[in-house]
C-alpha positions in Angstrom: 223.9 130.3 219.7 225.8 129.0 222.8 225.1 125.8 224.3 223.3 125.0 221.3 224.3 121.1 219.6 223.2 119.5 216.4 220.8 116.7 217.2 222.2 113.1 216.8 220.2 112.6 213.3 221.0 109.3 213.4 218.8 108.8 216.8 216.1 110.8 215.4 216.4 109.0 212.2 215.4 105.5 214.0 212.7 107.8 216.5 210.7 108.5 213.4 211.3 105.0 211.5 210.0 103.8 215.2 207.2 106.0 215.7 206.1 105.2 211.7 205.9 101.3 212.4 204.0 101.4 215.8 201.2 103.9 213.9 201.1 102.0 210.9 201.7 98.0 211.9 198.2 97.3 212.0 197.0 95.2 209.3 193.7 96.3 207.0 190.7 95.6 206.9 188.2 96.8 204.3 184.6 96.8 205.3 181.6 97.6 202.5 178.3 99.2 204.1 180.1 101.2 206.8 177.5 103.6 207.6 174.6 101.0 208.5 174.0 99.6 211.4 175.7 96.4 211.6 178.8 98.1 209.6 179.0 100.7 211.8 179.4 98.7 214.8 181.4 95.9 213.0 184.1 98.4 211.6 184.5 99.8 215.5 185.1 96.8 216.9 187.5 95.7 214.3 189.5 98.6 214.8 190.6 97.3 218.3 193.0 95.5 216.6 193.2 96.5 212.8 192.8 99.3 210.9 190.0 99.6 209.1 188.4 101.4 206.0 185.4 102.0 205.5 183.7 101.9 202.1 180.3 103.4 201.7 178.2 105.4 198.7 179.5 109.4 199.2 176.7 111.5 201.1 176.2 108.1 203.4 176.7 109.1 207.3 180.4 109.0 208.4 181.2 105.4 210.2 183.0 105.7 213.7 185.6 108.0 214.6 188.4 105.0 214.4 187.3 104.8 210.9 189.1 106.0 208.1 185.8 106.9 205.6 186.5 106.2 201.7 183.1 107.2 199.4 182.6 104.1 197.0 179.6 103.4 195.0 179.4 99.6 194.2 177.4 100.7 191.4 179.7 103.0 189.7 182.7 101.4 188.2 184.1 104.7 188.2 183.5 105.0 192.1 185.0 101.4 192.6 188.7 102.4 191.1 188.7 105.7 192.7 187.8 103.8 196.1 190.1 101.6 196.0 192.9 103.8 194.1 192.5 105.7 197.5 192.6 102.2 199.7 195.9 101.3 197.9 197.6 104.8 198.1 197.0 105.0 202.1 197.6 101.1 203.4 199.2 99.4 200.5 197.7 96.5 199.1 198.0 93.8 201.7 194.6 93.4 203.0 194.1 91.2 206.3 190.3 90.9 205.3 187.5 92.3 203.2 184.3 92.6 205.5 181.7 92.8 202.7 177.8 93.8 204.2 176.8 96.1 201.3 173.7 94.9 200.1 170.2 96.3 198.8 166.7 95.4 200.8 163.4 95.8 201.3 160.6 94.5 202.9 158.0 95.1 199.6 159.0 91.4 198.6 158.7 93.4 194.6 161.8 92.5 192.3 163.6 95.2 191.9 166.9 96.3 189.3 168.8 97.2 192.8 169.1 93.9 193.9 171.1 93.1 190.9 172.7 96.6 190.7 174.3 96.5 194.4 173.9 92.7 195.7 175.3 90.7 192.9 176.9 92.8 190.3 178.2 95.5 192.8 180.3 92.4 194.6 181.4 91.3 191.0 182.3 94.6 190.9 184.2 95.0 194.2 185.7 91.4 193.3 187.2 92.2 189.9 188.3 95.5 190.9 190.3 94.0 193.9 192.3 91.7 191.2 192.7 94.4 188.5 194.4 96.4 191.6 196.5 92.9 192.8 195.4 93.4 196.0 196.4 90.8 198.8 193.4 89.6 200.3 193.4 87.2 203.0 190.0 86.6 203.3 187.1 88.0 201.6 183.9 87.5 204.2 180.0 87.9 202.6 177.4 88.3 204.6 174.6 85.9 203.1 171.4 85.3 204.7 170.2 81.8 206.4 166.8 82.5 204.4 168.7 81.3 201.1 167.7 77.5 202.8 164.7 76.2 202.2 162.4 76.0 205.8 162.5 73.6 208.1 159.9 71.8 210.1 160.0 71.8 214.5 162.5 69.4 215.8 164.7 69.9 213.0 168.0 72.2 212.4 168.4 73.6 209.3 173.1 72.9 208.0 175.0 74.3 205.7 174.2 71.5 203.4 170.1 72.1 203.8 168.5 72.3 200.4 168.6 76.5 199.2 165.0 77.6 198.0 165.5 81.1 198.0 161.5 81.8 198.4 161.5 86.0 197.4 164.0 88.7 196.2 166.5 89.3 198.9 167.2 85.7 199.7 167.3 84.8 196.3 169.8 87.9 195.7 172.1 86.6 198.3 172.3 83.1 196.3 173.1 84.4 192.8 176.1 86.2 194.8 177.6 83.9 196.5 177.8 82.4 193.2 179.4 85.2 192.1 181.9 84.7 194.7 182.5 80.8 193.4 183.2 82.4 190.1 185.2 85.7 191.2 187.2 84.9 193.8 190.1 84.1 192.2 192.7 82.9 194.7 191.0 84.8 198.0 190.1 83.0 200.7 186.4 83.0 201.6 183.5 83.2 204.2 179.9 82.8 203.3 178.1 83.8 206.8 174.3 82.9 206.3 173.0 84.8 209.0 169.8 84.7 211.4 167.3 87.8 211.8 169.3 90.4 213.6 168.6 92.4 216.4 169.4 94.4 219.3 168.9 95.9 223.0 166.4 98.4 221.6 165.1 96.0 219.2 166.7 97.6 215.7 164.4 94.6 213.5 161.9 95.4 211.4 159.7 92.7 211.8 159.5 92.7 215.7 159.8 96.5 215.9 156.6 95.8 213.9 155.2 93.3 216.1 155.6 95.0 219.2 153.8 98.1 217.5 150.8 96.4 216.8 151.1 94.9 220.8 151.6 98.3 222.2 148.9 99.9 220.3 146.4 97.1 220.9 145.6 96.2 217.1 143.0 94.2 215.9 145.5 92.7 213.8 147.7 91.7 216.7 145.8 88.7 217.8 145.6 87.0 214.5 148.0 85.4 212.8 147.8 83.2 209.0 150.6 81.1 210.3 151.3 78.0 213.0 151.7 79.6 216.0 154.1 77.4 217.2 156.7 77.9 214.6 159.4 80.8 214.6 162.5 81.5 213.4 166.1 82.3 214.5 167.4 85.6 215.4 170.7 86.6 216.4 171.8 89.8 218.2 174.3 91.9 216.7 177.2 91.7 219.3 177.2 88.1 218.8 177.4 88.4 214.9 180.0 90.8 215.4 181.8 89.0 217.4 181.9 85.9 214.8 182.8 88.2 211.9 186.0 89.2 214.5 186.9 85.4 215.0 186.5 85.1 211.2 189.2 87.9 210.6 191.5 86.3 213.0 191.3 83.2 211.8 191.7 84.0 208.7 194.7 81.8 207.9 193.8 79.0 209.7 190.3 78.5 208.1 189.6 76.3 205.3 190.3 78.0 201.8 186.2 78.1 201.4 183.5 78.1 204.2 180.0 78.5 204.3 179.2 79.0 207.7 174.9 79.3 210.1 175.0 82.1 212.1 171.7 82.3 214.7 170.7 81.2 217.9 169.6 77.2 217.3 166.6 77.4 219.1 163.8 79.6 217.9 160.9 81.6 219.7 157.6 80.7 218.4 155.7 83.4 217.3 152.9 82.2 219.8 155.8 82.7 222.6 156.8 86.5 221.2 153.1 87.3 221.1 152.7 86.0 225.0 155.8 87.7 226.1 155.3 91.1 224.2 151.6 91.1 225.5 152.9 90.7 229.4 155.9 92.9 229.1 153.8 95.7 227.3 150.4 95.6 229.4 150.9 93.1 232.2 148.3 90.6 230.4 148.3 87.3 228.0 148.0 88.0 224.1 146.9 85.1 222.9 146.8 84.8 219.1 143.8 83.2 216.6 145.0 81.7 213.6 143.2 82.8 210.7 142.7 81.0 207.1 145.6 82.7 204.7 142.8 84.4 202.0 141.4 86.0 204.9 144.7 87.6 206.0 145.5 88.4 202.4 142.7 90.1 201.9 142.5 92.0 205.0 146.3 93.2 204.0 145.7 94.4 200.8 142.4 96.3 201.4 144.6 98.2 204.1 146.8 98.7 201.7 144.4 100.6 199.2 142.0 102.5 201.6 142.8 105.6 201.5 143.6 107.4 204.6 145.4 104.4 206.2 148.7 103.5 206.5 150.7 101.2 204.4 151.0 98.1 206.4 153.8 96.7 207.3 152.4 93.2 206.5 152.3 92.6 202.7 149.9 89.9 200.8 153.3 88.0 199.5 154.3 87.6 203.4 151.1 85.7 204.1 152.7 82.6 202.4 155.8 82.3 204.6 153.6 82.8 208.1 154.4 78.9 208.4 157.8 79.4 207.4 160.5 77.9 210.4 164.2 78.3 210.7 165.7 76.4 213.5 169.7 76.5 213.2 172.5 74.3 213.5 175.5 75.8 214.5 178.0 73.5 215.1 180.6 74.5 212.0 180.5 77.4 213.7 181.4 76.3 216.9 184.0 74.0 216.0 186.0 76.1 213.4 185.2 80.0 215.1 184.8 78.6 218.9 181.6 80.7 218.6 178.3 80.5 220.1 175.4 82.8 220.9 175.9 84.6 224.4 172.7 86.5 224.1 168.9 85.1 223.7 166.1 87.1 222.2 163.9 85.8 225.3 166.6 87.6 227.5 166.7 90.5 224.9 163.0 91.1 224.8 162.5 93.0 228.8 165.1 95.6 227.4 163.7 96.4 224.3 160.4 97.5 226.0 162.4 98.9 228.1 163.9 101.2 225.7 160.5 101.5 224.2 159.0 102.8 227.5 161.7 104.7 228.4 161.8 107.3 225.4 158.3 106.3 223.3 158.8 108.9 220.6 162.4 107.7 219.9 161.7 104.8 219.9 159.2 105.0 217.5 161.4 107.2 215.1 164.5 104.8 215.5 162.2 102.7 213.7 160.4 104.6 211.5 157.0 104.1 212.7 154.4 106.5 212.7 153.6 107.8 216.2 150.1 107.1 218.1 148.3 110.1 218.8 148.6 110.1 222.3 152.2 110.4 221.9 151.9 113.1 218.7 150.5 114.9 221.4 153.3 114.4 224.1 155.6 115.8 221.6 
């Protein structure tokens, strides 16, 4: 074919070798729980600047687009090698950091065989399978909770070195793993992030999803409370936890070989203070809150619990004991080794979330699997 000449191979030897590097240079990171909310979110942001893996159980909604989806059962040893077979076959087995947030919960405050299954022996699990494999970890980061410490009382901040009294199953699940991790680890690097009540812009928290229901739909039960009113605890919004767990990752090298680290906003809202602002935002009026004896309010919550016809409450009889319950956080570790510090405030955060809430009612009630009113059953 005239005019036709070979192609310097050479040239296009070095092209490919080029293109190769620039699409693959990005160091890993693994993150457990990719699916869920704070997963989700944390994996997109990560992948910025690394790439990331996601490991979830198989049938689990896909994380982000930028994230490359693995199926991985923490229960299933089985699902563990294959997982991680996959991990080692596609990035090799440096890992820059091991983001892990898969955990089991719920709000029944019941033992149950999950928390052991998935929380502590599915990390064992993940741990031991990362050695058998000789992955290269640089730092393996659990996501604990600051419930693991036992309360504290107003005018005090609860440090890493507060006394733990894990006081019902999910907090008490989080201690036996982290000593799992003591045990495990091996030679990784850790992170132990005890972390405040999260939330976001449209709320995304169980408890004051919960709270502002009861508001909203004018309640009995929303002007009493078994508890001090002017105790609270802290919460932390999610683009400020995600933001830590990204300093975490790129400090990775520089951070001490073990670190337990608070993660909230140090100064709590009372409950009184939620109940006042909810009540204004919601209907333009006060809700001022009677504190009742604890029998009373355990005995109100379990006959709604067995009359038939009503709902299951979202307040349980076992939740009644912790109404007095305060968590006010010191985060200085965290500012001096991550530079970190809340940049939101649930008081801020509160105007949005009714926003959102009046803005779409009936997704806002599914995002948070309440049961609709019947005025807005009827809207529908």
């Amino acid at each position: 074919m005239s005019g036709w000449r070979c192609p310097n191979v050479s040239a296009l030897l070095l092209l490919c070798r080029c293109f190769m590097y620039t699409t693959t240079s990005k160091e890993l990171v693994l993150v457990t729980g990719s699916s869920g909310l704070i997963g989700a979110r944390t994996a997109d942001r990560l992948s910025a600047q690394f790439r990331v893996a996601g490991l979830d159980r198989p049938g689990e909604p896909h994380p982000p687009s930028s994230v490359e989806n693995i199926p991985c059962d923490l229960t299933s040893d089985d699902s563990v090698v294959k997982g991680l077979t996959v991990v080692k076959e596609r990035f090799g087995l440096d890992i820059a950091a091991v983001v892990h947030l898969a955990a089991y919960f719920d709000f029944s405050g019941e033992p149950s065989p999950k928390y052991r299954e998935v929380t502590v022996e599915g990390t064992r699990r993940l741990l031991r399978s990362l050695h058998a494999f000789e992955f290269r970890v640089a730092r393996f980061i659990f996501s604990s909770t600051m419930l693991v410490h036992q309360p504290c009382e107003p005018g005090e901040a609860i440090t890493e070195e507060w006394p733990l009294d894990p006081r019902w199953p999910y907090p008490h699940s989080k201690v036996e793993t982290e000593r799992v991790l003591e045990t495990e680890r091996g030679d990784y690097p850790t992170a132990v992030l005890r972390i405040a009540g999260v939330y976001d812009d449209d709320c995304h928290s169980i408890p004051l999803a919960h709270q502002i229901e009861r508001i909203n739909e004018r309640h009995i039960t929303s002007k009493m409370f078994p508890g001090h009113i002017s105790h609270g605890q802290s919460f932390l919004h999610l683009e400020d936890l995600i933001d830590a767990i990204v300093r975490v990752v790129e400090r990775r090298r520089t951070l001490p070989a073990t670190v337990v680290m608070l993660l909230g906003e140090p100064e709590p809202l009372t409950y009184d203070e939620l109940q006042h602002q909810f009540g204004r935002l919601l209907h333009g009026e006060a809700w001022d809150t009677v504190r009742i004896p604890k029998m009373m309010a355990k005995t109100g919550a379990w006959l709604q619990g067995v009359t038939p016809l009503l709902e299951d409450p979202f307040i349980k009889p076992w939740m009644i004991d912790f109404a007095d319950d305060h968590y006010a956080l010191d985060v200085s570790r965290a500012r001096e080794w991550l530079n970190w510090e809340p940049r939101h405030s649930l008081r801020d955060t509160l105007p949005k979330m009714i926003d959102a809430l009046k803005r779409d009612p009936v997704a806002w009630y599914r995002a948070h699997q309440l049961s609709l009113p019947a005025e807005l059953e009827e809207k529908r």
